[in-house]
N, C-alpha and C positions, 0 to 999 in steps of 0.2 A: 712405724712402731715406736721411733722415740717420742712422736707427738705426746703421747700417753705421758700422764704423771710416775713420778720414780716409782710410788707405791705401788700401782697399777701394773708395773713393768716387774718388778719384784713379784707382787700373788702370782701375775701371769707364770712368771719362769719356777717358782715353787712351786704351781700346779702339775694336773696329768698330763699337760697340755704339750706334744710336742712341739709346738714354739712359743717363745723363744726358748732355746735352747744355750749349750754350753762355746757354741762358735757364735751367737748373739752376746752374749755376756762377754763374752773376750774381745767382741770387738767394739763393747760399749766401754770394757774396763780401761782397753788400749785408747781411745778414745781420750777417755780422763785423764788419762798417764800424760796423754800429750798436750790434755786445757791446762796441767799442772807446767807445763814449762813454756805454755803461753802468758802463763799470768807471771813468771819473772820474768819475758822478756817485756811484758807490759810493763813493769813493776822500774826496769832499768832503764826504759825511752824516757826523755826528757830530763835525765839527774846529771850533774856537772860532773860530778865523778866519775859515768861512763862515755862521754862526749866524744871519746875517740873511736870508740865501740859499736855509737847508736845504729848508722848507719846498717851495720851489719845484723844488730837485733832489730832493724825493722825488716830487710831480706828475710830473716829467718823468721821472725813472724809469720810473714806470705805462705814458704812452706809449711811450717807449722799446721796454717789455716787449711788447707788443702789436706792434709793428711787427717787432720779430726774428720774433715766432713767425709772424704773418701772409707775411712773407719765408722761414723752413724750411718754412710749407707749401706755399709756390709751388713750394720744389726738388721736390717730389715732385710738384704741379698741373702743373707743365710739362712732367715725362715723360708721366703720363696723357695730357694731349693731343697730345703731339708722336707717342707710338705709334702712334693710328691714322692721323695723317698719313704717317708713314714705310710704311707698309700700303698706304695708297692710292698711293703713289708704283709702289709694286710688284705693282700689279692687272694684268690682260689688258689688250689693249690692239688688239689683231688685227683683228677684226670692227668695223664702228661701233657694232652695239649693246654692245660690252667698251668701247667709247670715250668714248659716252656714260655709261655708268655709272659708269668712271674719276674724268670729269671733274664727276660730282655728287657723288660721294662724297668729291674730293679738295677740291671748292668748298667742301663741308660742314666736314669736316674743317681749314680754313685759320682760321674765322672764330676756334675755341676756341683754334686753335694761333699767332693771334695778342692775342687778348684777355688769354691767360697773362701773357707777355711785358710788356702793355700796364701790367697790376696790379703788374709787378714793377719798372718805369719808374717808376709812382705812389708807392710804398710807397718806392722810394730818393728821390726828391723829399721825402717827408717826413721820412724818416733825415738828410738834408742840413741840412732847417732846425731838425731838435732835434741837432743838433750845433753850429749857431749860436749855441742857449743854453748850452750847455754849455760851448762856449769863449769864452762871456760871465761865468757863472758857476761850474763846475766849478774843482776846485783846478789852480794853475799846477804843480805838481810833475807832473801827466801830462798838462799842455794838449798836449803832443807827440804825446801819442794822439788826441785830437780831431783833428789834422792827418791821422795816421793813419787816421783813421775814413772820415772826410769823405771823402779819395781814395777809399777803398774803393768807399763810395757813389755817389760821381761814376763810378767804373769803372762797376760796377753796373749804374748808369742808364744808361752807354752799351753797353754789352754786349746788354743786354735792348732796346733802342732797334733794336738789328742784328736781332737774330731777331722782331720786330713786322716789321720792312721785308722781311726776305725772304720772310715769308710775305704782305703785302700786295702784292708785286710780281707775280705773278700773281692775283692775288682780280680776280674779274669783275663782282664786285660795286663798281661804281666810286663811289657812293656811299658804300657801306660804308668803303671804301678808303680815300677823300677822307675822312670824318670822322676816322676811326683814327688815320691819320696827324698831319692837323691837330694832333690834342689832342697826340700822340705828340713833337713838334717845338715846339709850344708848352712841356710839361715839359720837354722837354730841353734849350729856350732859358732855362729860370727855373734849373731845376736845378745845370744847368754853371756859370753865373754866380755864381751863390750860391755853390758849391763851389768856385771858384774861391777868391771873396773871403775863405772862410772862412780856408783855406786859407794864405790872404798872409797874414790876420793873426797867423795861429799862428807864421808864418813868423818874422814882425815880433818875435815874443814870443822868439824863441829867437836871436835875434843879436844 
């Protein structure tokens, strides 16, 4: 899906079109949030003034890298699944046996169309905390993008946070449910605080 040009990816997601959707755009946004703290640590390899540091911003790099691609490929993991729930939403419905079959095929289809989401919750939890290093060590001439980022990220996490919950709000599986969530509100209680803090401090740096 990111093959596409940005403009293309934009009419797409303004369209009727149920994909991409709003766990595609958060995991493109998360995405950016963390190319934003790839380019200070690019920004800081090879200057005298962090020489003591480098080593660690080229580690943090590596993950960095891993976590953008593992977020582009959610953008396309979250139409796959969200298609055949949009499917199920639009089955028969008349007869009970169209109803019964509706409501297993649509059960089935919630568990993948919120586990997407869940990955793309986890993966900006991590973007948050390696932007923590970064505006520990990364050069002060772009810490502003570390602030930059980190929003992103925090957006992100709560974007994808939404589309876990409205697919868990009808799930029958109330076990299922209960755990999801749990974890789901635990990240996003670590998450947002972190992002927060990060966030002030960059603040701090620039006034």
């Amino acid at each position: 899906m990111l093959e596409k040009s940005c403009n293309v990816f934009i009419e797409e997601l303004s369209s009727k079109s149920p994909v991409p959707g709003g766990g595609g755009a958060s995991a493109y946004v998360g995405a950016l949030g963390m190319a934003l703290g790839s380019m200070v640590g690019n920004l800081t390899v090879g200057k005298k003034k962090y020489k003591d540091v480098e080593q660690d911003i080229i580690e943090l790099l590596k993950r960095t890298k891993e976590i953008i691609n593992q977020l582009k490929a959610l953008v396309k993991k979250d139409a796959e699944v969200f298609y055949p729930l949009s499917q199920a939403y639009g089955l028969p419905s008349l007869t009970e046996e169209e109803k019964q079959h509706k409501e297993s095929v649509l059960q089935e289809a919630l568990v993948e169309a919120s586990m997407v989401p869940l990955e793309i919750v986890k993966n900006c939890l991590e973007a948050i905390r390696l932007h923590e290093e970064y505006a520990k060590k990364g050069t002060r001439i772009a810490i502003s993008d570390v602030g930059v980022g980190v929003a992103f990220c925090k957006a992100a996490l709560q974007g994808a946070k939404l589309n876990v919950l409205i697919n868990t709000k009808i799930m029958k599986d109330l076990e299922l449910k209960k755990k999801i969530e749990s974890e789901l509100y635990e990240i996003e209680r670590v998450g947002v605080a972190k992002a927060d803090q990060i966030f002030q401090e960059v603040e701090k740096m620039l006034v």
